[in-house]
N, C-alpha and C positions, 0 to 999 in steps of 0.2 A: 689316597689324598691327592688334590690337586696341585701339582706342581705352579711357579710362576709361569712357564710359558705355555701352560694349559689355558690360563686364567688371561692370558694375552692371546689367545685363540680366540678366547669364545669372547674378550672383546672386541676383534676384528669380525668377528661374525655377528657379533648383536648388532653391530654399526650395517653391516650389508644388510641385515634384515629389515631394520630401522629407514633405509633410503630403498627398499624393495619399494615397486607399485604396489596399493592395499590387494588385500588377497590373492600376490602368488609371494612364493618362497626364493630365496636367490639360488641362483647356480655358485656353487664357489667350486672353486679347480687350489688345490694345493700342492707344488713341484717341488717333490723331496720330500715327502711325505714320511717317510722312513717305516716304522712300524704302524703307524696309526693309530696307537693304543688310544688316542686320547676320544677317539668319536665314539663309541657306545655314552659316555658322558656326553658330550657334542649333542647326539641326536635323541638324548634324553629331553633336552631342552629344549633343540627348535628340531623337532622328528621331520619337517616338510621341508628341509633343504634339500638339495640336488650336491649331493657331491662326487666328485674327481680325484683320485690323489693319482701322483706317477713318481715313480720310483724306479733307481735305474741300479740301487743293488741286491742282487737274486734273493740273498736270506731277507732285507726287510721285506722286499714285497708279496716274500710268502707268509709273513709271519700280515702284513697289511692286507693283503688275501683273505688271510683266514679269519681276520676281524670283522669282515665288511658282508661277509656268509651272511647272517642274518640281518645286516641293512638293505631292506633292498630299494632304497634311492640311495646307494652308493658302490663307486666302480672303483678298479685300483688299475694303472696302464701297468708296465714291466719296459721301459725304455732311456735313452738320455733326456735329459734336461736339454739338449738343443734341437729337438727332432719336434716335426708337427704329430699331435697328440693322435691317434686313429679314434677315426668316426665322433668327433668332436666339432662342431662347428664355429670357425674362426665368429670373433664379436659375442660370444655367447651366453659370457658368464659376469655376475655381478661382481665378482671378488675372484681377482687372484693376488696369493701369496706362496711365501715361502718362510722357513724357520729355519735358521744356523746352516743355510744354503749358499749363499752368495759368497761368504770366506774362501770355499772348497771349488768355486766356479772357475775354469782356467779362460773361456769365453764370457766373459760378463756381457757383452755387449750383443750378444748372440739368445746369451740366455734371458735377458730382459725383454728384448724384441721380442722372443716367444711367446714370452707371461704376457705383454701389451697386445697381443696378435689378437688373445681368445679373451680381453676384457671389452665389454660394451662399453657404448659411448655414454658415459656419464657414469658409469663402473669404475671400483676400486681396484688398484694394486697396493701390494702394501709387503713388502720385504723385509723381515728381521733378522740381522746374520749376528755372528760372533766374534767380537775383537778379541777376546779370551785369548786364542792360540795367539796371537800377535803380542800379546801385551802380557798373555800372566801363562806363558809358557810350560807347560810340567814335567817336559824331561827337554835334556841338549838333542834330543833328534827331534821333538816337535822345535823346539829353537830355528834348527839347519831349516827344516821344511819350509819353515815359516822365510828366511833369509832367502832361500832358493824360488820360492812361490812371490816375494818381492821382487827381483833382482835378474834370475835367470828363469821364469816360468820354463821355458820347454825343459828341461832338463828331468821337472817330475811328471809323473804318467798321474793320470787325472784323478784317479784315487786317493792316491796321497796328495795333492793339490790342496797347500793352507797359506793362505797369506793375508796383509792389510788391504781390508777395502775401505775408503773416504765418504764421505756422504758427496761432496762435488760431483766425483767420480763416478757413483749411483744418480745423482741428479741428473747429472749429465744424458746418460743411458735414456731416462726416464724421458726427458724431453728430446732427445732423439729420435724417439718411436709415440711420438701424441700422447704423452702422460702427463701432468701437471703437478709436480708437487704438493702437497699442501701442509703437509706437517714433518716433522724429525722426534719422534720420542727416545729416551734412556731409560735403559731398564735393567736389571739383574747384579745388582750388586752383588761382587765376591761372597760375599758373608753373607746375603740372605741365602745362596745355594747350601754352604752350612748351616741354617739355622734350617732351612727344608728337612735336615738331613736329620737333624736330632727331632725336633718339634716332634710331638704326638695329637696335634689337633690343628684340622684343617684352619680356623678362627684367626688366629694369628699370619699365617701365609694370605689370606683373605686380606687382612689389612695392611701387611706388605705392600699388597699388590695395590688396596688402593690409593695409599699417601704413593707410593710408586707413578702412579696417572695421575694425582692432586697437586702435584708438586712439580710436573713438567716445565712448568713457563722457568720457574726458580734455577734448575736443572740448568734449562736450555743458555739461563745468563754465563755461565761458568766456559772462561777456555775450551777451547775445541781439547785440548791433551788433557786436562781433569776432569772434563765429564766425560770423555772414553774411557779414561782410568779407573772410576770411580763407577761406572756405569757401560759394562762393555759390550751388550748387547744394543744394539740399534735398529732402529726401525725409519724407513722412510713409509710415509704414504704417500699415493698418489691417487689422480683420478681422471682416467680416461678425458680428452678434449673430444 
């Protein structure tokens, strides 16, 4: 079954497909890829994309390796998130993103640059990270992490690296390096991760997802601290200038 940020996937990729030039497919690059479970579905749907994942820890990208075996328009790097990607040509690609990345980033300003490096000019970025650890914490040592990754970053090593990132903050990034905002969405309500959990039929996560998208502008009126509370996955988009 489709999870919600599955279904948030393959909406950022139906949109890169949608602004492709007629008859080619886009390049999309995804940084943090983690396992990659989700593209044999992915490439059920659009089979002629070009895709990229990089991943910089050992178990996911073997476990994203061995996914990608029988995709063959798809590669997986083995690297950090602030390194230039090998044999990838800067400008290249229509989409890049990232999912529940940007939280865990101790360089944000390093690692956006990079994402904006290999997006085409008129190309999407679109980053969805996790206010989850910041706000709905599930033990006192994610808490400390969380305190430590706001307040003292050097003190944790980048792996354990969790703290609040702002939309300002990412916008900021974003027009630092030629990217242009153009939207902020909210997504993943606490409770629908539990109702993922029990449900038995895809149908109802489907409509989750889409009064989720139908309901954004509404969303978007609410306080900056109640629509993160209530909504603690975020997404900015942008798009190459």
């Amino acid at each position: 079954m489709k999870s919600l940020k599955e279904m948030f996937i393959g909406e950022v990729v139906a949109e890169a497909v949608r602004r492709a030039p007629e008859g080619r497919a886009p390049r999309v690059m995804d940084l943090g890829c983690g396992s990659a479970s989700y593209l044999p579905s992915l490439f059920n749907k659009y089979p002629d994309i070009e895709y990229v994942g990089v991943e910089p820890i050992k178990a996911s990208y073997d476990k994203a390796a061995a996914v990608v075996e029988d995709l063959p328009n798809a590669q997986i790097h083995y690297q950090l998130g602030y390194d230039s990607v090998p044999n990838e040509v800067e400008g290249s690609f229509d989409l890049v993103f990232s999912l529940s990345v940007l939280e865990h980033v101790k360089h944000l300003d390093k690692f956006i640059a990079l994402s904006a490096k290999y997006v085409k000019s008129g190309g999407m970025m679109v980053h969805r990270y996790d206010l989850g650890h910041a706000l709905h914490s599930h033990s006192l040592k994610e808490k400390l992490h969380v305190i430590m990754g706001n307040h003292i970053p050097q003190v944790l090593p980048e792996r354990q690296f969790v703290r609040y990132v702002g939309v300002p903050e990412v916008e900021k990034c974003y027009t630092n390096n030629g990217v242009k905002k153009t939207k902020v969405t909210y997504h993943q309500m606490p409770n629908h991760k539990a109702f993922e959990k029990i449900v038995g039929s895809i149908e109802p996560v489907e409509e989750l997802f889409a009064w989720e998208m139908e309901f954004q502008t509404d969303i978007d009126q609410l306080p900056v601290k109640e629509k993160e509370t209530l909504f603690p996955a975020v997404a900015v988009w942008g798009e190459k200038v």
